[in-house]
VOGU-267408 format. One record per residue: residue in three letters; x, y, z of N, C-alpha, C, CB in turn. Coordinates in steps of 0.1 Angstrom, whole numbers, plus 5000, padded with zeros to 4 digits. Glycine has a CB too. Example, Ala and Ser with C-alpha at 12.3 -4.5 7.8 and 13.67 -1.06 7.14 Angstrom:
! VOGU-267408
  lovo    nX    nY    nZ   caX   caY   caZ    cX    cY    cZ   cbX   cbY   cbZ
   ALA  5132  4943  5078  5123  4955  5078  5132  4967  5078  5113  4955  5090
   SER  5128  4978  5071  5137  4989  5071  5129  5000  5079  5141  4994  5057
//
This chain:
! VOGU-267408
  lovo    nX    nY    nZ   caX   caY   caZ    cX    cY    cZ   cbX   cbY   cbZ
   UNK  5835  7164  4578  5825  7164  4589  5812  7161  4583  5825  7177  4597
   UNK  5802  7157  4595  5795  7150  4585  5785  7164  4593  5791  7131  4585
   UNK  5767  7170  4591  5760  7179  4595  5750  7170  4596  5760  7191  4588
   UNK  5739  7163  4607  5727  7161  4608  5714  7171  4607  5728  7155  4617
   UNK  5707  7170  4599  5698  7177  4593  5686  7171  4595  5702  7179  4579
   UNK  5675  7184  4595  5657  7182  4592  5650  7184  4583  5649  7187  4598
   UNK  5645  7179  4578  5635  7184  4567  5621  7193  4571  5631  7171  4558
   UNK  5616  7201  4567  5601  7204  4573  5599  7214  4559  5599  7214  4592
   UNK  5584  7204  4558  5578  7212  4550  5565  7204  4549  5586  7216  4537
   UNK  5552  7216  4548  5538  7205  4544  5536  7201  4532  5525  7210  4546
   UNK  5544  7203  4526  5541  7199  4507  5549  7188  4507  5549  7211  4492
   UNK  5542  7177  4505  5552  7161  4502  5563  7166  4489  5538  7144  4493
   UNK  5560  7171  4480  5564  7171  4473  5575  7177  4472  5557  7173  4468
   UNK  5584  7188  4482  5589  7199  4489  5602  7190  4495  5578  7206  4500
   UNK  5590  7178  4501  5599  7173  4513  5606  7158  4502  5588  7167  4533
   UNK  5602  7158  4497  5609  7145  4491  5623  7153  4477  5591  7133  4480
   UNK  5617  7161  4472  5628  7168  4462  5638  7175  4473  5620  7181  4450
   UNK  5638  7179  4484  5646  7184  4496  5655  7173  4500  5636  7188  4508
   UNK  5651  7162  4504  5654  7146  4502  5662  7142  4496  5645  7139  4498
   UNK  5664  7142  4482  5667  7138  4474  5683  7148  4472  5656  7137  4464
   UNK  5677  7162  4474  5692  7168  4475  5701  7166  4490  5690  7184  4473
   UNK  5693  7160  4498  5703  7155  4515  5712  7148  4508  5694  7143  4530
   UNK  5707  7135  4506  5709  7124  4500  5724  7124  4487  5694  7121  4494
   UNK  5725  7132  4485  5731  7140  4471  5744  7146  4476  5719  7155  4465
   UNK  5741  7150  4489  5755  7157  4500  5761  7150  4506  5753  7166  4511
   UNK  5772  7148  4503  5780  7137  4510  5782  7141  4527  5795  7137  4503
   UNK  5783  7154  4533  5783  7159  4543  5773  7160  4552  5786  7167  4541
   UNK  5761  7158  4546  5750  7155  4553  5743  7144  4556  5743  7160  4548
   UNK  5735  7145  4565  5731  7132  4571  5716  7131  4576  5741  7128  4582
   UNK  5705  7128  4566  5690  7130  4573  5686  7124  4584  5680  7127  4564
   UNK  5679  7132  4596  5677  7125  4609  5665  7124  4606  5680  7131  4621
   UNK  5659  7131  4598  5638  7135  4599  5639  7143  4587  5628  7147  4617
   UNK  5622  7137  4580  5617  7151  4576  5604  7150  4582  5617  7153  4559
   UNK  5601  7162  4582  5587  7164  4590  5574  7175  4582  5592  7173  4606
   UNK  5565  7169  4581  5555  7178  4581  5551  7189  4584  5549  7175  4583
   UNK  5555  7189  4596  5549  7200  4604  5563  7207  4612  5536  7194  4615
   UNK  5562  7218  4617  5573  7226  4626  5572  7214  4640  5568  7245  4632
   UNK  5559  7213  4642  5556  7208  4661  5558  7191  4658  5533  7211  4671
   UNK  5559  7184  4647  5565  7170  4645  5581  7176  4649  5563  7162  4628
   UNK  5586  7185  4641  5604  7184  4644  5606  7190  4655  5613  7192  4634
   UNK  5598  7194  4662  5605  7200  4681  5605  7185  4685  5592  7213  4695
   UNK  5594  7178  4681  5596  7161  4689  5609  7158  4686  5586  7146  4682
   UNK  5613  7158  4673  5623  7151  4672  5641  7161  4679  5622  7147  4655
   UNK  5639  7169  4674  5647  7180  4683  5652  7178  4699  5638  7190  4685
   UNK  5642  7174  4706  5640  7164  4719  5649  7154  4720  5628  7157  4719
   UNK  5650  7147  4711  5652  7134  4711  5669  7134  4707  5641  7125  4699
   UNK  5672  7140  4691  5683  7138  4687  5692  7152  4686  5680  7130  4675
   UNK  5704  7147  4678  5710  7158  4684  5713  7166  4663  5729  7152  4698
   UNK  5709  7175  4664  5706  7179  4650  5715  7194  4649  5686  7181  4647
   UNK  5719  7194  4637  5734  7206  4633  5724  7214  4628  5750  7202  4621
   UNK  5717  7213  4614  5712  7218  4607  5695  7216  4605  5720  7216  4598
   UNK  5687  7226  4597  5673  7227  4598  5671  7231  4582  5665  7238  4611
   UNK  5663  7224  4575  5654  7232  4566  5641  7231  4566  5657  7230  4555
   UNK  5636  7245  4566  5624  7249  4570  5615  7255  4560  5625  7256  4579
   UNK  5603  7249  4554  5593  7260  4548  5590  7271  4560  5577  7252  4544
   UNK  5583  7281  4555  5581  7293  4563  5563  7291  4563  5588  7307  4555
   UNK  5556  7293  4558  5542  7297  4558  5538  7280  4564  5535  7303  4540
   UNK  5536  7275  4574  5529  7264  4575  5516  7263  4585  5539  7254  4578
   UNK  5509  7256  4586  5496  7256  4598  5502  7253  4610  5482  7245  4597
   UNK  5495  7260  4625  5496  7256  4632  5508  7263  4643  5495  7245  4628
   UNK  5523  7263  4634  5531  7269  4638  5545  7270  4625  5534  7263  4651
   UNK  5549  7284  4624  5547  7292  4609  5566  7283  4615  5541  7317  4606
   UNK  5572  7283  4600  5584  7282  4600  5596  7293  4609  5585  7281  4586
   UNK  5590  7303  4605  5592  7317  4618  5590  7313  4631  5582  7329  4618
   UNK  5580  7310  4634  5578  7311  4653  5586  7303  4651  5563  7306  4663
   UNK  5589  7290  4647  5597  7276  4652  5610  7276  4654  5597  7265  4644
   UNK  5616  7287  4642  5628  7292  4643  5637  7304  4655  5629  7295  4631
   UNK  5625  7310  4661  5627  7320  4671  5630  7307  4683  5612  7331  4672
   UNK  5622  7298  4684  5622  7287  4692  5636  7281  4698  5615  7276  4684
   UNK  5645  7282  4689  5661  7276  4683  5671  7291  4687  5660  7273  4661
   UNK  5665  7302  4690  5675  7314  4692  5684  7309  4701  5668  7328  4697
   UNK  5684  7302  4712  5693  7298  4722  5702  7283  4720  5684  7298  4735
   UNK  5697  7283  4707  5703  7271  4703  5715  7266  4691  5692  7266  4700
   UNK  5726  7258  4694  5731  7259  4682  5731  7256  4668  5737  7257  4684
   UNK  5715  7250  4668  5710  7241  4656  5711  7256  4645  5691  7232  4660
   UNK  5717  7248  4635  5718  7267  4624  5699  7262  4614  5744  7268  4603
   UNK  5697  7275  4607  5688  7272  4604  5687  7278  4583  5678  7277  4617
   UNK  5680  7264  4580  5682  7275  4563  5661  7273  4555  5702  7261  4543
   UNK  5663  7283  4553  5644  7288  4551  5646  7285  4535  5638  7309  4556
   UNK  5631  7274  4533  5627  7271  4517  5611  7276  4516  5629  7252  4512
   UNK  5617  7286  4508  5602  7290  4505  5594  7295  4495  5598  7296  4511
   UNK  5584  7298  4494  5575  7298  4481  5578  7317  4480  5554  7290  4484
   UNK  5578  7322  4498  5576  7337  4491  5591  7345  4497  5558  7347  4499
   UNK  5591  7355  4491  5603  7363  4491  5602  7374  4504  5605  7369  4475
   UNK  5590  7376  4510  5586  7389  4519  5593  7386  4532  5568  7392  4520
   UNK  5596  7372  4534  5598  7371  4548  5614  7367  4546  5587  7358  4556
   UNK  5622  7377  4540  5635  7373  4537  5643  7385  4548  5639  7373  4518
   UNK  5642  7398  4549  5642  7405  4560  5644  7403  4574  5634  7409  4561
   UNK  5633  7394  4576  5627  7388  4592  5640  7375  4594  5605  7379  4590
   UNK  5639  7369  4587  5649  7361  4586  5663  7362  4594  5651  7361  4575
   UNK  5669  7376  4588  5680  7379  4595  5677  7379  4610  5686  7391  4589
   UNK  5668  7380  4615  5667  7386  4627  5665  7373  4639  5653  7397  4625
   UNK  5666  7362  4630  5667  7346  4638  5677  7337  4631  5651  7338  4637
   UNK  5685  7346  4628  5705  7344  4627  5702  7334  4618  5718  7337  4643
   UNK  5695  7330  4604  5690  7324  4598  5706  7320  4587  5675  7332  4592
   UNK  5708  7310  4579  5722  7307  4572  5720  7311  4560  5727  7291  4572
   UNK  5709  7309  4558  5700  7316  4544  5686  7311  4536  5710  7314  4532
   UNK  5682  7316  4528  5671  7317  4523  5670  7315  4513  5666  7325  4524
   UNK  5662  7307  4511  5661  7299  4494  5647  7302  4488  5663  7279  4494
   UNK  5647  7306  4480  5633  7306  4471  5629  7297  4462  5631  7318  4464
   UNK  5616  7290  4464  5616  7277  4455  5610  7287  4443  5604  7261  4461
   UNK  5615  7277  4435  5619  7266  4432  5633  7267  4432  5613  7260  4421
   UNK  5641  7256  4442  5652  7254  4444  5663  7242  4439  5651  7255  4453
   UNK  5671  7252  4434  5680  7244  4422  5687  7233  4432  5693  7256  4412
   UNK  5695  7224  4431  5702  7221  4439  5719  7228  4438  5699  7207  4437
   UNK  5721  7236  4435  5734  7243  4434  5730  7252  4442  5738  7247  4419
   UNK  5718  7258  4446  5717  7266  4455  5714  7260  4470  5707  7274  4450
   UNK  5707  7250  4469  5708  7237  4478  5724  7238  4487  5706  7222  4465
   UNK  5728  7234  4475  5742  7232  4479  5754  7240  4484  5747  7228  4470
   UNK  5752  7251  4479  5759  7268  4485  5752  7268  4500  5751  7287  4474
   UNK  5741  7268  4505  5734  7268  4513  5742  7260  4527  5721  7262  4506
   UNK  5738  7249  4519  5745  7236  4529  5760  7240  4533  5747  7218  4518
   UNK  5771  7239  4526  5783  7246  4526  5781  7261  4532  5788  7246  4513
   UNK  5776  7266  4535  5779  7281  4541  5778  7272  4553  5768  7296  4538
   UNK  5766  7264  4556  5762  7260  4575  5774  7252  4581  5747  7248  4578
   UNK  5779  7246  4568  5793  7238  4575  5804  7246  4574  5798  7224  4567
   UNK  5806  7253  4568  5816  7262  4570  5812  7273  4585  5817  7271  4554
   UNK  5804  7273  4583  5797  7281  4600  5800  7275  4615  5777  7282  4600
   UNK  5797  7259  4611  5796  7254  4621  5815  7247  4623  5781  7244  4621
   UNK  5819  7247  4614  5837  7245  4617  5844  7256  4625  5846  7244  4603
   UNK  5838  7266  4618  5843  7280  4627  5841  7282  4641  5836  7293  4621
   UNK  5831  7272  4642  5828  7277  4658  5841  7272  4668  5812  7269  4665
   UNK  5841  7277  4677  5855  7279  4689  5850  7263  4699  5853  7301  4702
   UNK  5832  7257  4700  5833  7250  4704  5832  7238  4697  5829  7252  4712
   UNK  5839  7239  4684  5827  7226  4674  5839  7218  4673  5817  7229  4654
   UNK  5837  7203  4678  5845  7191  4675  5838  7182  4669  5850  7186  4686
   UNK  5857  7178  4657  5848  7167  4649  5849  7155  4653  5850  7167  4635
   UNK  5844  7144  4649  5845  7136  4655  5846  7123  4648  5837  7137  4662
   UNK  5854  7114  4655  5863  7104  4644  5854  7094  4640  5877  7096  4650
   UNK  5843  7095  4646  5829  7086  4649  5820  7086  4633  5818  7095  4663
   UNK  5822  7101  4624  5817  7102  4613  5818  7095  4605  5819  7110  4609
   UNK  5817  7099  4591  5812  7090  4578  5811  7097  4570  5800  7082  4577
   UNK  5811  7095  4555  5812  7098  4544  5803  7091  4540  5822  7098  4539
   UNK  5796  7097  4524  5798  7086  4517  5799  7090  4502  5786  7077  4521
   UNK  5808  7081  4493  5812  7081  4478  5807  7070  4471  5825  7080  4476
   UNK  5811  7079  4455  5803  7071  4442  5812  7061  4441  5801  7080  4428
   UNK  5811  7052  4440  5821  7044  4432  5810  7029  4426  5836  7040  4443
   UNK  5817  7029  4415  5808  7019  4407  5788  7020  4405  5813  7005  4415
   UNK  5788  7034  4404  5773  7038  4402  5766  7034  4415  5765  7030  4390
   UNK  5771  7035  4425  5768  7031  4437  5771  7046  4449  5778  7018  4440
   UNK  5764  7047  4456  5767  7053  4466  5772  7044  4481  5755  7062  4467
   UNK  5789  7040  4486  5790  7041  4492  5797  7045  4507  5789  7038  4487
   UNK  5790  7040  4522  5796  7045  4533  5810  7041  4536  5788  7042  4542
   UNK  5814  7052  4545  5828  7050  4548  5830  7053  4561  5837  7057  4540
   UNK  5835  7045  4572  5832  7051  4585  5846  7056  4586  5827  7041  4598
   UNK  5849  7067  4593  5862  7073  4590  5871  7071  4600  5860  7086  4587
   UNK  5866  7064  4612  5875  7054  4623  5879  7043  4611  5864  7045  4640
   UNK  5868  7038  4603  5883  7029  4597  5891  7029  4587  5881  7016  4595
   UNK  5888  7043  4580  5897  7049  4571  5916  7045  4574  5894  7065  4573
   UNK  5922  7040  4568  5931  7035  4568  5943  7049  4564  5928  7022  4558
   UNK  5940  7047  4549  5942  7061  4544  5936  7067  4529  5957  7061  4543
   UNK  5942  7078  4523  5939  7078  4510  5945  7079  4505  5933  7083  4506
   UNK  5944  7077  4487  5955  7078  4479  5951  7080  4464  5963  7067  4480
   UNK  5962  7093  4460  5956  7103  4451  5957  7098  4436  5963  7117  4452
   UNK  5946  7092  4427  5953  7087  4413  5948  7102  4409  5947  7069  4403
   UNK  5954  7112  4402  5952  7121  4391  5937  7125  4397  5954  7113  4376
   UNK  5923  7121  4385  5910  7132  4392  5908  7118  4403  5892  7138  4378
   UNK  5911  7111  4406  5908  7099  4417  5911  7095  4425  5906  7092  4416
   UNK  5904  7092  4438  5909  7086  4450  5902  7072  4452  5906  7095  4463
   UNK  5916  7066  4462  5914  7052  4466  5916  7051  4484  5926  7041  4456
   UNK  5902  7044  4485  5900  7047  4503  5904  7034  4504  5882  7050  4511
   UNK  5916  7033  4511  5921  7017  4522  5915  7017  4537  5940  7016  4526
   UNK  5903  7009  4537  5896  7008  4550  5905  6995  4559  5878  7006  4548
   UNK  5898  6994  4566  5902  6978  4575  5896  6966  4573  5899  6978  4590
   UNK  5880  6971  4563  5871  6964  4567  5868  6954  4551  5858  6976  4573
   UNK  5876  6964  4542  5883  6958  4528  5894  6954  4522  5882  6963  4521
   UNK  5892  6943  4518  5910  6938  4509  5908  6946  4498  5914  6920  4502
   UNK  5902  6950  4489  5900  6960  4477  5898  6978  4482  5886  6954  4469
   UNK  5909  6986  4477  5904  7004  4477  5888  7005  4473  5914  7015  4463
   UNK  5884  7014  4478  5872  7020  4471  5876  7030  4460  5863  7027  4482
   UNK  5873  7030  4452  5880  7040  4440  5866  7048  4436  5888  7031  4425
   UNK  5869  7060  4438  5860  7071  4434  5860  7081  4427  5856  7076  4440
   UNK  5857  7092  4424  5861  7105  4415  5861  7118  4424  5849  7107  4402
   UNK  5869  7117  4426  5870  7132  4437  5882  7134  4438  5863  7133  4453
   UNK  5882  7148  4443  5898  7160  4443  5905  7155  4457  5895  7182  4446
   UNK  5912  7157  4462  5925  7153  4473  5919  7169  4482  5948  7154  4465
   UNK  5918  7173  4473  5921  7189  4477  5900  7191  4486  5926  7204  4455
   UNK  5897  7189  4474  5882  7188  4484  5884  7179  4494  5868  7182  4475
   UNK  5885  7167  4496  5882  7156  4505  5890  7155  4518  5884  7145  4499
   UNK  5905  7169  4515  5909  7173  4529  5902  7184  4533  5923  7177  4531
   UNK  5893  7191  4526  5889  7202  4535  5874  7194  4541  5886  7219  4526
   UNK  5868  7184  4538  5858  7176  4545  5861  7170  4559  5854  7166  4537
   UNK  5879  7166  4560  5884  7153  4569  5884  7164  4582  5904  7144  4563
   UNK  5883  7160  4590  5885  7168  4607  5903  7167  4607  5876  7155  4625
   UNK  5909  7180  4609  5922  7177  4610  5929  7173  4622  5927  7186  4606
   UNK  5917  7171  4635  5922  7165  4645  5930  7148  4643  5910  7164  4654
   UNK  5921  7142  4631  5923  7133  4630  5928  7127  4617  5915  7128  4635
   UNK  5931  7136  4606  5936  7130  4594  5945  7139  4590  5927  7126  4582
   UNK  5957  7137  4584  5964  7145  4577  5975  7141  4563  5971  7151  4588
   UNK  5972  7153  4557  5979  7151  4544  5990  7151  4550  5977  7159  4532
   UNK  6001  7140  4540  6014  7141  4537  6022  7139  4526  6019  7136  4544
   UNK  6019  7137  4519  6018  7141  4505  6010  7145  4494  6019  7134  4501
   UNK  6011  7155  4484  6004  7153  4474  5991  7138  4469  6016  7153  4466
   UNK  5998  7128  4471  5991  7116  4470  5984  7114  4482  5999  7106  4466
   UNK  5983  7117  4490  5982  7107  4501  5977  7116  4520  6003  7098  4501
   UNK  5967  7113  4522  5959  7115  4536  5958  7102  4543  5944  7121  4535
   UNK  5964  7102  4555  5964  7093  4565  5956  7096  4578  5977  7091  4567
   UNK  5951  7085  4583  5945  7084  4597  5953  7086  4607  5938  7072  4599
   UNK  5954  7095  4617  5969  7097  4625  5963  7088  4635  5975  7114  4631
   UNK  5953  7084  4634  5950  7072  4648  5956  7059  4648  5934  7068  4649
   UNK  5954  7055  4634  5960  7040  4626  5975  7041  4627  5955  7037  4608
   UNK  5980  7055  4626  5996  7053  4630  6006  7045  4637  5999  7060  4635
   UNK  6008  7033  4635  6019  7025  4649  6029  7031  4643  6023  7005  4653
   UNK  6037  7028  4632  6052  7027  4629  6054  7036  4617  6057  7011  4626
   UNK  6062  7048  4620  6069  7052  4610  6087  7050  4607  6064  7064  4611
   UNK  6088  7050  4594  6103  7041  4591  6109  7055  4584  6102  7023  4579
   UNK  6124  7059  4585  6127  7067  4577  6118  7076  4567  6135  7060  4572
   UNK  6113  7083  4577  6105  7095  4572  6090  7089  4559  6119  7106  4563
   UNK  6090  7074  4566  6079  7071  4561  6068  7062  4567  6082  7067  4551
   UNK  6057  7065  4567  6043  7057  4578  6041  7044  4574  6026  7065  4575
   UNK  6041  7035  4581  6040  7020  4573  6025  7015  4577  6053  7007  4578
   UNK  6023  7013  4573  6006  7003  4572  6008  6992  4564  5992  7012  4563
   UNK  6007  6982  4571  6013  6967  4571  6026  6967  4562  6001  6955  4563
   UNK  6023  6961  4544  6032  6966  4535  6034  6975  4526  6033  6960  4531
   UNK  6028  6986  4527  6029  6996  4523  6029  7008  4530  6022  6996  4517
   UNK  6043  7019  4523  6053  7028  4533  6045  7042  4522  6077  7024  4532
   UNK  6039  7048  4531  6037  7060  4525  6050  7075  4529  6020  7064  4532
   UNK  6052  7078  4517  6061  7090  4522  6057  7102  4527  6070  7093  4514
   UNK  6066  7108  4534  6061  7120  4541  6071  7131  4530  6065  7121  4562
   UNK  6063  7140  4526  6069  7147  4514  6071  7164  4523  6055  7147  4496
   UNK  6085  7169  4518  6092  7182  4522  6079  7193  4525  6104  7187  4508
   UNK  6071  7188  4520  6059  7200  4520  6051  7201  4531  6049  7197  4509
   UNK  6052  7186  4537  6044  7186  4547  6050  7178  4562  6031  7181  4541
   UNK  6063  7177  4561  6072  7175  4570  6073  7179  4584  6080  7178  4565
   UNK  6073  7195  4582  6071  7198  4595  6062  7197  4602  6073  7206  4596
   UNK  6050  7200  4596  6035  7201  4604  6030  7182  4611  6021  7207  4588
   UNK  6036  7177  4602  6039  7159  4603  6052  7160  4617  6048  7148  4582
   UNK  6062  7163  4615  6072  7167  4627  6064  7168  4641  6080  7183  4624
   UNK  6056  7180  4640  6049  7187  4651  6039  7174  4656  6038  7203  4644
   UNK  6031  7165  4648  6027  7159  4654  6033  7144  4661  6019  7161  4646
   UNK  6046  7144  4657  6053  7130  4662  6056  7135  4674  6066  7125  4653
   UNK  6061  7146  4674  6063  7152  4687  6054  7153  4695  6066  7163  4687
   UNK  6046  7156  4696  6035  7153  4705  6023  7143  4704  6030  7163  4706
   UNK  6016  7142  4698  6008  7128  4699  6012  7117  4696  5997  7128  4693
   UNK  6023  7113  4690  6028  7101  4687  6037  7097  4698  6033  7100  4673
   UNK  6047  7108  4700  6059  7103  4712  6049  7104  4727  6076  7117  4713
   UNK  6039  7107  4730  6032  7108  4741  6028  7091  4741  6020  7120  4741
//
């Protein structure tokens, strides 16, 4: 899943190293960064935002008031700040957590991951096939829209993305095991060890195996049934 995010902070300096760690998260996706709290209610208005990072001490209107602002709201919220006194108060505006600069990006990153893990849990949160990724491959950071995710396929520490939109895999460095707990399981599922498929791109499966043009992915004893469950109902429908 992917989490759209804000930046706010009055220190350029704050907001660009904040930046740089968005940018860094494959799960995240920068809508704004803002100067000020009363620039990001504009934008708030406008778009539709998962996540917030917020300095606390700012002019005009404090990272606190702005977040009290959001209590009726499901936008989750994570506080960067210079002082430690307003870590208390925090809890009290259902805050994801609190970072004290200077912030590492490993703490950055725990951060981020707790809000997405928060916001999967929720009873109304749908993902949506509309998302994106994006991966390293060839010293490059690229996107992957995940409507045209074809499938994936597991070499050892590496995966190869078969889109629609390429005659060549994208080949990257990442686990099977991480990159299914990112995928919405409405719409992708492992069936092998090797191998996550788009259950949307599904036309034809052949003797217990998915075909995508010329190549037959197998459905392995491990994950048969849960693959069963779904032929049975969204595929035979």
């Amino acid at each position: 899943m992917i989490l759209s995010c804000i930046l706010i902070d009055d220190e350029p300096l704050a907001l660009d190293l904040m930046e740089t760690y968005v940018k860094s998260t494959p799960f995240l996706k920068l809508v704004a960064k803002c100067n000020s709290a009363i620039a990001a209610i504009e934008i708030i208005e406008k778009e539709t935002v998962d996540l917030i990072f917020t300095d606390i001490q700012m002019p005009n209107l404090s990272g606190m008031e702005f977040s009290k602002l959001l209590l009726n709201k499901p936008t989750k919220i994570i506080f960067t700040t210079a002082f430690e006194e307003f870590a208390l108060e925090s809890y009290k505006v259902n805050a994801i957590d609190y970072l004290v600069k200077p912030i590492s990006y490993a703490e950055f990153f725990a951060a981020a991951n707790k809000a997405k893990q928060q916001i999967l849990n929720q009873p109304n949160h749908v993902n949506s096939i509309d998302d994106y990724i994006f991966v390293k491959s060839d010293y490059k950071l690229l996107r992957i829209n995940l409507k045209d995710l074809i499938y994936v396929e597991g070499l050892k520490d590496y995966l190869k993305f078969y889109t629609v939109n390429s005659e060549k895999p994208i080949l990257t460095l990442k686990s099977m095991k991480s990159l299914e707990e990112e995928l919405s399981e409405k719409h992708f599922m492992r069936v092998h060890r090797s191998f996550i498929v788009n259950l949307n791109k599904i036309t034809t499966i052949e003797r217990n195996r998915i075909v995508f043009g010329d190549k037959y992915i197998p459905v392995s004893e491990k994950y048969k049934e849960r693959f069963q469950k779904f032929i049975n109902t969204d595929f035979s429908s």
